[in-house]
C-alpha angles and dihedrals in degrees: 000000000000120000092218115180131247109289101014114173093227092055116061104224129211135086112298091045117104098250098028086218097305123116115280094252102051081051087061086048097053092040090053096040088053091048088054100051090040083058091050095048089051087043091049099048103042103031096048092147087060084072115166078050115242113239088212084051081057097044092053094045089043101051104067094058095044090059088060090050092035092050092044094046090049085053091052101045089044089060092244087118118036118217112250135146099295100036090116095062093057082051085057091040095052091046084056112040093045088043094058083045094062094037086055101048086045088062107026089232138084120249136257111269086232089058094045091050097045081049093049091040084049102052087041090062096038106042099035092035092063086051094050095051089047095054093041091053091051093047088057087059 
């Protein structure tokens, strides 16, 4: 992956781009930090009796979800996907859609549509919120 600067002319910046204007690499960072957190919130509201919280019970949780960011990030940085406005909503589409995959095949089952849509509405927050503070701190600039 390249580690472009802010405001590169080749990456559109704001808060829907993939990067939101920060190197490629910090981009990456953010996506995997709010995958994990959006792992510990989901650990934290549906296991309350694995309480201290297992860091294996995170990672599992956690796995299936980073293959999806993971995946979309490698296509990007192989030049299969070309950054645009609106590449961050096909980051937070992979994730979940990958996500749901892997959670499937785990359980042999598919999951409940309630479960499908709190994932899809916390990624959203999580992966496009950091892009939007991002955008509106640079603005500011």
């Amino acid at each position: 992956m390249s580690n472009r600067d802010a405001g590169s002319s080749t990456d559109p910046v704001g808060p829907t781009s993939a990067t939101a204007g920060l190197s490629t690499r910090n981009a990456v960072i953010a996506d995997v930090v709010a995958v994990l957190v959006f792992a510990l919130l989901a650990r934290m509201a549906h296991n309350s009796d694995e309480l201290p919280l297992s860091f294996t019970g995170w990672l599992d949780t956690t796995w299936p979800f980073l293959i999806g960011t993971a995946l979309i990030w490698g296509l990007l940085a192989a030049g299969r996907i070309h950054p645009a406005p609106g590449s961050a909503w096909v980051i937070v589409g992979a994730t979940w859609v990958v996500g749901m995959l892997f959670w499937a095949l785990r359980h042999s089952e598919v999951p409940h549509w309630s479960f499908m849509i709190v994932a899809a509405v916390m990624l959203i927050v999580l992966l496009i919120g950091w892009r939007i503070i991002i955008s509106r701190i640079t603005a500011r600039r």
